[in-house]
C-alpha positions as CSV (number, residue, x, y, z in Angstrom):
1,X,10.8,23.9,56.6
2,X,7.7,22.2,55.2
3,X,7.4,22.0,51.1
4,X,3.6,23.5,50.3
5,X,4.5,21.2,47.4
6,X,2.7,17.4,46.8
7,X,5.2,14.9,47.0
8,X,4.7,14.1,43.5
9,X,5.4,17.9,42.4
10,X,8.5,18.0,45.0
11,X,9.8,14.8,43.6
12,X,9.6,16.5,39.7
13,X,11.8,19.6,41.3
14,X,14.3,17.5,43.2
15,X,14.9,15.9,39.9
16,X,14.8,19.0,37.9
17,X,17.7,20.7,40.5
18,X,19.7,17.5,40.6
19,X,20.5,17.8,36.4
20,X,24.2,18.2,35.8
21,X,23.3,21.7,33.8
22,X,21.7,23.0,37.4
23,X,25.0,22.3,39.2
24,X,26.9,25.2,38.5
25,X,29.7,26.0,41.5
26,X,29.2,29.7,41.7
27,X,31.7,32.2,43.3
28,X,30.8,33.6,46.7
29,X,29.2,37.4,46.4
30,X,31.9,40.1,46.8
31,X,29.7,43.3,47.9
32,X,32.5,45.1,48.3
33,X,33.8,43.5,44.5
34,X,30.8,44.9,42.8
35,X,30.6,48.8,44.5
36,X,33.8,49.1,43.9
37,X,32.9,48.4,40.0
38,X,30.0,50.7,40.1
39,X,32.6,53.6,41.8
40,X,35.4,53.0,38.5
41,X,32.3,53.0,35.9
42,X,30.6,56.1,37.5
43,X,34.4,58.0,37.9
44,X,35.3,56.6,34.2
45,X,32.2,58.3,32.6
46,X,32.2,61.1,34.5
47,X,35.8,62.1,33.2
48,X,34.9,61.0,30.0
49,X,32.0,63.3,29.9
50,X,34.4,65.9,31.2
51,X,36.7,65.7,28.3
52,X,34.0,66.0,25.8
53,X,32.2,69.0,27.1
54,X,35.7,70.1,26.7
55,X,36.1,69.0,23.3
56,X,33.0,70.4,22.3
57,X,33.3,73.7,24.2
């Protein structure tokens, strides 16, 4: 793939992604990690709403 970039900008970019700050190793995205998440939060509040309208009731 061709950079639309000049080789003077490209050159100020690979420099600017090479910085030890921009080297983070990052964990591989768990789809199934993160809907599973959602599904606890979205259960959790639900029975917590649940217990208040009976509190309140």
């Amino acid at each position: 793939m061709t950079s639309r970039l000049s080789p003077d900008d490209q050159a100020r970019v690979d420099q600017y992604l090479s910085a030890p700050q921009h080297r983070v190793e990052r964990k591989p995205f768990r789809p199934w990690m993160l809907l599973a998440v959602i599904l606890v939060s979205v259960i959790a509040l639900g029975l917590l709403s649940r217990l208040l309208s009976r509190l309140v009731l």
